[in-house]
C-alpha positions in Angstrom: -14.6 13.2 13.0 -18.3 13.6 13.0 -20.6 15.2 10.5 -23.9 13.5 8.8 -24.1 10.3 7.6 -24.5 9.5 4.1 -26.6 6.6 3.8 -30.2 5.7 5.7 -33.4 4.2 5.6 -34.5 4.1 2.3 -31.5 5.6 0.5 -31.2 3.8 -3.3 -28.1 3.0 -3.0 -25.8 1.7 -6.1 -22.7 -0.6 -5.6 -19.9 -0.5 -8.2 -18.5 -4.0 -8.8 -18.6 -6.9 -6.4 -15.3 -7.0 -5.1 -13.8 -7.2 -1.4 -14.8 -3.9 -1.0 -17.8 -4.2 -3.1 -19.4 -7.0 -0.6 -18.5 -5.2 2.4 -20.4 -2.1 1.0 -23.8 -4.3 0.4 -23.3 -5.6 3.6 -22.8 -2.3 5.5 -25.2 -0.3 3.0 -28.1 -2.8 3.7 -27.0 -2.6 8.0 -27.9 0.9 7.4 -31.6 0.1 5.6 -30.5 1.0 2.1 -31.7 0.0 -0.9 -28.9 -1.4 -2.7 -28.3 -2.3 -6.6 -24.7 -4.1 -7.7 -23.0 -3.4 -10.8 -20.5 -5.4 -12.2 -18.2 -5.9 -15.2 -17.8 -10.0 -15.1 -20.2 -11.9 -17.5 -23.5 -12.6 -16.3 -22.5 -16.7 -16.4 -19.0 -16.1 -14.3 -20.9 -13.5 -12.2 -23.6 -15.9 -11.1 -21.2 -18.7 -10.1 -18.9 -16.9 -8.6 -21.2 -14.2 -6.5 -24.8 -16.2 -6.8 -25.0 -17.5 -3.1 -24.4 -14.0 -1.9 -26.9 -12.7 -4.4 -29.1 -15.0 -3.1 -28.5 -13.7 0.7 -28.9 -10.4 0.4 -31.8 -10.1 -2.3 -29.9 -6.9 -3.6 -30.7 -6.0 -7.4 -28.4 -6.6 -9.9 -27.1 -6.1 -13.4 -23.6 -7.9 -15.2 -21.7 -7.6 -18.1 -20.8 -4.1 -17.9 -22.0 -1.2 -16.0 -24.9 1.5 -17.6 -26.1 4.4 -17.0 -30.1 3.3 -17.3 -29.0 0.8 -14.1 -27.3 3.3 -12.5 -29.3 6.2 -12.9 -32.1 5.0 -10.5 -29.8 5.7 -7.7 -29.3 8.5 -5.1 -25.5 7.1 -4.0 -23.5 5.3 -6.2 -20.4 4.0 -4.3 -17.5 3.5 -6.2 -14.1 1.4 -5.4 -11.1 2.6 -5.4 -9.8 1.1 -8.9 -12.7 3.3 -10.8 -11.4 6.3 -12.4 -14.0 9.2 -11.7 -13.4 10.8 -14.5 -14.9 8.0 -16.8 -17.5 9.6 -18.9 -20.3 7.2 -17.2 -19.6 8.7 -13.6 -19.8 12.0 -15.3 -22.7 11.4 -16.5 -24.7 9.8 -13.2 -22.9 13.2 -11.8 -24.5 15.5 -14.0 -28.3 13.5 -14.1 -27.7 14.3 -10.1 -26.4 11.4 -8.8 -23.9 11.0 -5.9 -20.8 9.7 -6.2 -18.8 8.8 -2.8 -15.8 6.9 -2.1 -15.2 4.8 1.2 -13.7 7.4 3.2 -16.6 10.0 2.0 -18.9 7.6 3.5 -16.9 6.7 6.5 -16.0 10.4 7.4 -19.8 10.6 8.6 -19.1 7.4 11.1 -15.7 7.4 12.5 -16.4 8.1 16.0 -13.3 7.3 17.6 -9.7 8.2 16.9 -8.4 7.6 13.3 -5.1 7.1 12.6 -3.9 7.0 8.6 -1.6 6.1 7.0 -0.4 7.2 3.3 2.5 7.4 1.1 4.5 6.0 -2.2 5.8 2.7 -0.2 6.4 1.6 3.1 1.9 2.1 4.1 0.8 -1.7 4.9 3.8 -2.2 7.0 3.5 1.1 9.1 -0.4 0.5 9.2 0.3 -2.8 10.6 2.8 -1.8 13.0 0.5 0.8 14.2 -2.2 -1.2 14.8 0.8 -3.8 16.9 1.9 -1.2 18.8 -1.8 -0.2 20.0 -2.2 -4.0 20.7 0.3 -4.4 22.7 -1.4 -1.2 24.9 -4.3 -3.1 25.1 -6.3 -0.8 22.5 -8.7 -2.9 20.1 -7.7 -1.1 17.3 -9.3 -2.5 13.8 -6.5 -2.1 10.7 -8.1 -1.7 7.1 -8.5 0.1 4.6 -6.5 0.2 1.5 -4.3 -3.0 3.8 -7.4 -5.2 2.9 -10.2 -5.0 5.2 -12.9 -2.5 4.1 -13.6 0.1 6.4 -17.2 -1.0 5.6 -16.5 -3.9 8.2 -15.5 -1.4 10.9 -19.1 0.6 10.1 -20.8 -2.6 10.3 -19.6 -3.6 13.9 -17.8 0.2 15.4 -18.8 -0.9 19.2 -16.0 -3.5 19.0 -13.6 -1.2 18.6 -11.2 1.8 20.7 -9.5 3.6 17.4 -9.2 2.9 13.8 -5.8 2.4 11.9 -6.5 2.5 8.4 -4.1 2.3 4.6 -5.2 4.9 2.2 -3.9 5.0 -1.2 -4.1 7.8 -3.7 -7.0 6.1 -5.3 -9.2 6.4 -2.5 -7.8 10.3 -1.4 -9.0 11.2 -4.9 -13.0 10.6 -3.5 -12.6 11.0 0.3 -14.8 13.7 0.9 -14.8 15.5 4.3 -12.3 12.6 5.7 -10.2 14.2 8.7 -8.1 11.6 10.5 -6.7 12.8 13.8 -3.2 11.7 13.0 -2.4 11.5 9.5 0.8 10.1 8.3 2.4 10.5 5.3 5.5 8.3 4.6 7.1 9.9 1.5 6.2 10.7 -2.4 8.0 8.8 -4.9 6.7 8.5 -8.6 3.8 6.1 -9.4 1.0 5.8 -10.6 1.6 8.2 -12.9 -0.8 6.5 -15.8 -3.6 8.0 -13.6 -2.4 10.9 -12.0 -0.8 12.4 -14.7 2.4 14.1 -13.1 4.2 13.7 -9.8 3.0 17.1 -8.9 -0.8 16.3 -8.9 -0.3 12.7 -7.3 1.6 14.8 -4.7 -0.9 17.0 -4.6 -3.8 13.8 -4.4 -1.5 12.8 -1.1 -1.7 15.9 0.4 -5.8 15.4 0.7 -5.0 13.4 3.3 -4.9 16.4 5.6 -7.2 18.9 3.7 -10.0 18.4 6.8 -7.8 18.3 9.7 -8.5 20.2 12.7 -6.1 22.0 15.0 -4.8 19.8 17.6 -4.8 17.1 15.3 -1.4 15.4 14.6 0.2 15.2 11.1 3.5 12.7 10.8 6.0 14.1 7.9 9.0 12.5 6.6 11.2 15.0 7.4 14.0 14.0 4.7 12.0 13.8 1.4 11.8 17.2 0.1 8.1 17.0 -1.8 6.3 16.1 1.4 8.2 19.1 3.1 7.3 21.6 0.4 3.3 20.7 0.5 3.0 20.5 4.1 3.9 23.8 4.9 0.8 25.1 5.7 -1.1 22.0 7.3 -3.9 22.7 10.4 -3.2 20.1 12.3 0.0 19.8 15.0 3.4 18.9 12.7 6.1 16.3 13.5 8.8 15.0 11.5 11.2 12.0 10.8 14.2 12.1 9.1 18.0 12.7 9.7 17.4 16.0 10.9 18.7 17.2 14.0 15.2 19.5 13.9 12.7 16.5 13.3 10.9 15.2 16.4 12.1 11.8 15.6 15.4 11.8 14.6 17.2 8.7 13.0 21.0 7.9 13.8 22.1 4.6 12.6 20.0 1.8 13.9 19.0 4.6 17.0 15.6 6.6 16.5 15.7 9.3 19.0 12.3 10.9 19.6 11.7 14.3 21.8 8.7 14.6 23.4 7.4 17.8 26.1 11.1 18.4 25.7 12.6 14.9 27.0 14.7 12.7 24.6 13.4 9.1 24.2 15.6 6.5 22.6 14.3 3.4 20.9 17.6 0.9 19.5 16.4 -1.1 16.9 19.9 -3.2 16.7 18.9 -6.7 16.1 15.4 -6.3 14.6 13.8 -6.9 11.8 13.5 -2.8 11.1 17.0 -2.2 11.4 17.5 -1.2 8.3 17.2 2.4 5.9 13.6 1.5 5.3 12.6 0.1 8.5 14.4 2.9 10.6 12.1 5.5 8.7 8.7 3.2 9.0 9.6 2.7 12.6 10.2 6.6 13.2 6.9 7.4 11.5 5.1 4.6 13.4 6.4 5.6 17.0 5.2 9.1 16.4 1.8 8.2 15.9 2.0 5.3 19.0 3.1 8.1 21.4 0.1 10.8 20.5 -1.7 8.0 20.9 -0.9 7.0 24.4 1.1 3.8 24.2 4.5 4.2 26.4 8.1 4.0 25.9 8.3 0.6 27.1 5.3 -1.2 25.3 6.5 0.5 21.7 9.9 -0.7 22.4 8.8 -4.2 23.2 6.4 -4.2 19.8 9.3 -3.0 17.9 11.4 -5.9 18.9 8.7 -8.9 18.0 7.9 -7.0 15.1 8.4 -9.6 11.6 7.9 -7.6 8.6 5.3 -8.8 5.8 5.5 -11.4 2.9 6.9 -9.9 -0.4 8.9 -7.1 1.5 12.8 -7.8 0.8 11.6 -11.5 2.1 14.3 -13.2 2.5 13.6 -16.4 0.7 16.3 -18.9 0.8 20.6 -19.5 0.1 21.2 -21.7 -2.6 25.1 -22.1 -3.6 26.4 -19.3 -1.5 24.0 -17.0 -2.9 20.9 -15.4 -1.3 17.5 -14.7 -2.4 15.2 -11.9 -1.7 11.2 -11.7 -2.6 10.6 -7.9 -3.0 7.3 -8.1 -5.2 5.4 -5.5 -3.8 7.8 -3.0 -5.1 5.7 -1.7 -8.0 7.6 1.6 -8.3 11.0 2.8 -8.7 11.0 4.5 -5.1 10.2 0.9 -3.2 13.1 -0.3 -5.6 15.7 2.2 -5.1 15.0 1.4 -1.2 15.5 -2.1 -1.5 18.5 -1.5 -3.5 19.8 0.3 -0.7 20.1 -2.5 1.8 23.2 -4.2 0.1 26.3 -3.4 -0.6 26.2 -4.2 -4.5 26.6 -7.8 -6.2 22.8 -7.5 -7.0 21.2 -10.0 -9.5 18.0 -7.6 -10.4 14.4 -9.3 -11.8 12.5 -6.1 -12.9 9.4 -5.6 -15.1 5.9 -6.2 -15.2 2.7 -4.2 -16.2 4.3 -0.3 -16.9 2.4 2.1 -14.4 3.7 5.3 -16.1 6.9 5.7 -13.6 10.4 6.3 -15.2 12.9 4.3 -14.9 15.5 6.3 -15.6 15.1 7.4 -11.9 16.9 3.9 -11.6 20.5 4.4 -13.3 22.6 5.4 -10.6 21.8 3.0 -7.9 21.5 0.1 -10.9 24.6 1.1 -12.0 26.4 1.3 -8.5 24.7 -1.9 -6.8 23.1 -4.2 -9.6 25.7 -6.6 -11.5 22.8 -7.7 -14.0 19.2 -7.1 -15.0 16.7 -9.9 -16.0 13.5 -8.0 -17.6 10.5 -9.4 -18.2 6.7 -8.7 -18.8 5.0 -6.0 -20.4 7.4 -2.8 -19.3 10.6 -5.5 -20.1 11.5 -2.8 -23.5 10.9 0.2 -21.6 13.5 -1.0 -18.8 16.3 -1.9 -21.6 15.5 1.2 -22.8 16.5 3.4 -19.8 18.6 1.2 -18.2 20.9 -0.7 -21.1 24.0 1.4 -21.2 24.5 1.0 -17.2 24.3 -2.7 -16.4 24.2 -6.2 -18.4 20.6 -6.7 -19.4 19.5 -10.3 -20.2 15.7 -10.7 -21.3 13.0 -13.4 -19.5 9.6 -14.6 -20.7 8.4 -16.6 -17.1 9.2 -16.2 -13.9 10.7 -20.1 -14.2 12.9 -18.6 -16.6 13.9 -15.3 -14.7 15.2 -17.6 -12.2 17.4 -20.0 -13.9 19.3 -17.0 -15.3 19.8 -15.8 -12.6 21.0 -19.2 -10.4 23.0 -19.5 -14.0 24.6 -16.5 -13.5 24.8 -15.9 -9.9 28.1 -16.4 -7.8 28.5 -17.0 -4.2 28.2 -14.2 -2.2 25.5 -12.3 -5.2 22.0 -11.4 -4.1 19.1 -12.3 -6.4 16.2 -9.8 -5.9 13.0 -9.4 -7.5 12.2 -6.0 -7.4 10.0 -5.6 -10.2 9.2 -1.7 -10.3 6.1 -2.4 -12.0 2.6 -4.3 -11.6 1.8 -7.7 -11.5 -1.2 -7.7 -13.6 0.1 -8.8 -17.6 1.8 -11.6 -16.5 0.3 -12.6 -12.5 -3.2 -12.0 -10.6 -1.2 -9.6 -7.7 2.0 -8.7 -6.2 1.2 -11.7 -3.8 1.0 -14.6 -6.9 4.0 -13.1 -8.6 6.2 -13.3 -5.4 5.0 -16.8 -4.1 5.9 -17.6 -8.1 9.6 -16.3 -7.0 9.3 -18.3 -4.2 8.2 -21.6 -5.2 10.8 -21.6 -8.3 13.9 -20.4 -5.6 12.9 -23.2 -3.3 13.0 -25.2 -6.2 16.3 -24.2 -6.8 17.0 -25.2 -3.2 15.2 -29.0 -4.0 17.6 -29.9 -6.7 20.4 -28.5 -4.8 19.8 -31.0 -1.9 19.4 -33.7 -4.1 22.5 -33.3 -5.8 24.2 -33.3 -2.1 22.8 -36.9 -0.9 23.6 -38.5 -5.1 27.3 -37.4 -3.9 
């Protein structure tokens, strides 16, 4: 992956908002000799205190309280994070006036010197992109994980020599501005509604995944999930070399149980995950996509199977959280969609005390009904989307409402018998009622192990 680089010497360069991504940009920006300006929504008072001592160390010109076009305007780049919507009418308009508009992987596509390895999909994306990167660990690759998983790619431009190969998250958001970006194994793990507020129709945010592979070369390696049937129908034309996952006897890696059998040059590799921490539905299919990209990659037989084995998954991914009274607990927060719910659903049997709702992304939960009705004994709803959920959802299970998290919880301990699973699997964003999936889980948490407190202390009063 090697064309021209986007920002030199002298380049004005314009950073939108002062985020994670927005420091790392300044700092990679200014590496390069740019001349950089920061934009940024917060107040000019919060802004200060919270962003003055790196103001202060990089010198970079600076406006707050909103971004405009007069600011703006006096740049050549303007580089935008992934939460900005391009088609805003003030990125239209720096468009039009002749200013550039690049996402992260526009700008990276010019500096990615090694081999790139990404990841995309509705769910299942950090932990494949971390299990990537484990697996070329435990080869002894230096292999720097980011992107869309939390590290910038920005921090891999600022310091590429300490690295063998890249392993890097993309979400939709950043596919929609990534330029000539051509990894040389691209993975896509499935297409299940979200973001839908943005993209309008599952169609075009399918069609926003499928960019992933638009500048592929031949030889390069594209990782399919073989038993979704959207990803199937847009990749059948892709230029890159095509393997699949799935239950298929045809797909390269093929998954039997808790057995993922993998061909390769026409011998049959077996990888057992009995006993793991990915021996489940979702982990079989994460693992399948994951070992496909390890194996083009060079790591062996024995060191994926060894990675796969010391593998823990991720906080907020069906976390197992505690027992309290016979019944168990399960942190699920980062399912913000009905896909990531419908596959948590799908690791028990039924008994399922649900906690759903949150910020409504546009999905529909309708999509919902037949494993609700088949798995989930009751529904607590709360936040923003908590009408919207009753809505779709009332005539198939007991639906009982919640205004905090604290309160979520007691309802469900309340209502809960031994041998139920409570799960918060919200289907929705944190943002109305938490600051991310990570608060609103460790919320979960801290009120379950609550539960578990008072519990104990009833024991030693007897």
């Amino acid at each position: 992956m090697k064309e021209a680089k986007m920002i030199s010497s002298g380049t004005k360069v314009g950073i939108l908002g002062l985020g994670v991504s927005g420091r790392a940009a300044v700092k990679y920006a200014l590496q390069r000799g740019a001349r950089v300006r920061v934009s940024d929504n917060r107040s000019e008072q919060r802004f200060v205190a919270e962003e003055g001592a790196f103001l202060a160390a990089t010198g970079v010109i600076w406006e707050a309280g909103g971004h405009t076009y007069d600011f703006l305007r006096q740049a050549d780049l303007v580089l935008v994070s992934p939460g900005v919507d391009f088609a805003l009418p003030l990125i239209k308009s720096l468009q039009d006036a002749g200013v550039q508009m690049a996402g992260e992987l526009a700008v990276a596509a010019g500096e990615l010197h090694v081999p790139v390895v990404a990841i995309t999909g509705t769910n299942g994306k950090t932990t494949v992109t971390t299990l990537i990167g484990e697996l070329l660990a435990a080869s002894g690759k230096r292999a720097f994980v980011g992107g869309n998983i939390g590290t910038p790619l920005y921090e891999f431009l600022c310091e590429p020599e300490k690295y063998d190969m890249v392993v890097a998250e993309v979400s939709s958001f950043q596919l929609e501005n990534a330029g000539n970006f051509a990894p040389d194994v691209a993975v896509l793990l499935n297409i299940t509604p979200d973001h839908l507020d943005r993209h309008g129709s599952l169609l075009e945010y399918g069609r926003v995944k499928m960019q992933l592979f638009a500048h592929q070369k031949p030889g390069s390696l594209a990782v399919i999930n073989g038993d979704d049937a959207l990803c199937l129908a847009l990749s059948s034309d892709l230029p890159g070399d095509v393997h699949t996952f799935g239950a298929r006897d045809t797909d390269t890696a093929v998954i039997r149980d808790q057995l993922i059998c993998l061909t390769v040059s026409g011998k049959t590799e077996e990888y057992p995950l009995v006993g793991t921490a990915l021996a489940n539905s979702v982990g079989l299919r994460n693992s399948a996509a994951a070992i496909l990209a390890a194996r083009w990659l060079g790591c062996t037989p024995e060191q994926i199977f060894q990675s796969l084995r010391e593998f823990r998954l991720l906080p907020h991914r069906i976390e197992f959280v505690a027992e309290v009274n016979g019944v168990r607990y399960y942190n699920d927060s980062k399912a913000t969609n009905t896909g990531a719910v419908l596959g948590a659903l799908q690791q028990f049997p039924g008994n399922v005390i649900l906690l759903a709702g949150g910020r409504d992304k546009g999905d529909d939960y309708c999509l919902l009904r037949e494993t609700v009705s088949e798995r989930v004994r009751q529904l607590i709803v709360m936040g923003e989307a908590a009408a919207l959920l009753e809505k779709a959802l009332a005539d198939v299970v007991e639906i009982l409402p919640a205004q905090s998290m604290q309160e979520a919880v007691v309802l469900a301990a309340e209502t809960a018998r031994p041998g139920d699973v409570v799960l918060l699997s919200p289907a929705c964003a944190s943002f109305d009622m938490f600051t991310s999936y990570g608060h609103r889980g460790n919320e979960f948490k801290k009120e379950v192990l609550g539960l578990q407190a008072v519990r104990k202390n009833d024991l030693v009063e007897l």
